[in-house]
Phi, psi and omega in degrees: 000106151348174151298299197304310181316300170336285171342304193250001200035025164267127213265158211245138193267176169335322218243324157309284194324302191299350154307298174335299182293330190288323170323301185299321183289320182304305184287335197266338184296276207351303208264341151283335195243335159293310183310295203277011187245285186310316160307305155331318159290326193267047210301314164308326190279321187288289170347290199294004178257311217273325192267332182338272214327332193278001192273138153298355174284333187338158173290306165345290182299297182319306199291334194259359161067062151312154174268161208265162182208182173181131170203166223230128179276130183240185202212103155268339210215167195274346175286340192305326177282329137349280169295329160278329156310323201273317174283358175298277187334326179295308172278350181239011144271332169294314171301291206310327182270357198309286186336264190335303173315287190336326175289292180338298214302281164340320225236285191312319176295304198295295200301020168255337166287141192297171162247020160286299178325314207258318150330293168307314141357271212280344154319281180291321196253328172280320194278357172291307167325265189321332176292311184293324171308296153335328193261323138287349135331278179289351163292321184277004182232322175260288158326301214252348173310294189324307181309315231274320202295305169323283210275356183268341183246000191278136185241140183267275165288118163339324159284346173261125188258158180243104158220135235240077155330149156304307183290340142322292208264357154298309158278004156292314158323266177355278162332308165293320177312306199276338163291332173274344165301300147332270206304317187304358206260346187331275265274334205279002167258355169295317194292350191286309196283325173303329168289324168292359148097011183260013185232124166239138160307313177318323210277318172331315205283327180289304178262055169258011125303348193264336248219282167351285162302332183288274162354306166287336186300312190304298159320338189263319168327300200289311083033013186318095191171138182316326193280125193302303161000271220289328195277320163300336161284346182250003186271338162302294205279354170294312185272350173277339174298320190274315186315301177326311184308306188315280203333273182300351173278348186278312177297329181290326175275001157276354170246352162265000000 
């Protein structure tokens, strides 16, 4: 049941929901495309965050006490830099506006939920949020310095100079983002399958050598690079994710 339904106690036919949504959707374009319009203006502010990792001055570095590097970011096409500020801008009205969907989204969704059901929602919807944030948080501080620095300074030769498009190394950002994003969500679909009863802490705990190897396949996936380093540092907060998880499906099958 809507809002609106509640509201008038008339019950909404097919074609009133489908208005609802187009109306929520409609509101959520908006609500993306102002966040990406204001970002798109703040163009030196968006950069000097989206390009940081390339600087060797970077925070990353300075804490693991890095050797200083240096490598030149290009421009091939004539449009590109063009296109790569408006998808920067794009992606960063989508992140600035998410609080906002998430809500739309919610609020359209919720009168049709019991309110244990509508409780559990919101629940499950903040730490998913926040669990992605986290995970791109740690792709921009951790994950992706490390690549960029590594695969921006790595040489077959001495003779071969490294200069790096932009539209590269944006979509490796980009990319990378959303996959470490993706990986933080372990610990809120580990508690979703416990509650539905298809997850036991015994079996996490019995293949957690198995979970182990999966994990380094993965760092390395994510990670392209020989270094054993880089590869251990992104395999520490995946393997700390797991560890985490056991924890909550063993209190969730204890409270069931």
């Amino acid at each position: 049941m809507s809002n609106a339904e509640s509201n008038s106690g008339t019950p909404q036919t097919f074609w009133d929901h489908l208005e609802e949504l187009r109306g929520c959707i409609l509101r959520m374009l908006a609500a993306a495309a102002a966040a990406a319009a204001a970002a798109f203006g703040f163009k030196e502010e968006l950069f000097g965050i989206v390009l940081a990792p390339a600087d060797p001055d970077f925070i990353t570095y300075r804490i693991l006490g890095a050797e200083p590097f240096k490598f030149q970011l290009i421009n091939t096409g004539l449009t590109e830099q063009f296109m790569i500020h408006l998808k920067t801008a794009l992606a960063a009205g989508l992140l600035i506006a998410s609080p906002y969907i998430l809500y739309l989204l919610f609020r359209f969704v919720s009168p049709a939920l019991y309110d244990n059901e509508r409780r559990y929602s919101v629940s499950i919807t903040l730490w998913a949020y926040a669990m992605f944030l986290m995970g791109v948080a740690v792709n921009y501080f951790v994950v992706f310095p490390l690549t960029v620095r590594f695969l921006g300074t790595y040489q077959v030769s001495a003779a071969v100079m490294n200069m790096l498009s932009i539209s590269s190394y944006m979509d490796t950002l980009l990319g990378m983002s959303l996959v470490m994003g993706a990986v933080f969500e372990i610990p809120v679909i580990s508690w979703l399958l416990a509650r539905f009863g298809l997850l036991k802490a015994r079996w996490m705990s019995h293949y957690r050598r198995h979970a182990i190897i999966v994990i380094l396949i993965l760092a390395a996936v994510i990670t392209p690079t020989s270094d054993m380093f880089t590869m251990l540092i992104v395999s520490l907060p995946i393997w700390l994710l797991y560890e985490a998880s056991i924890m909550i499906v063993r209190i969730t099958e204890k409270k069931q």
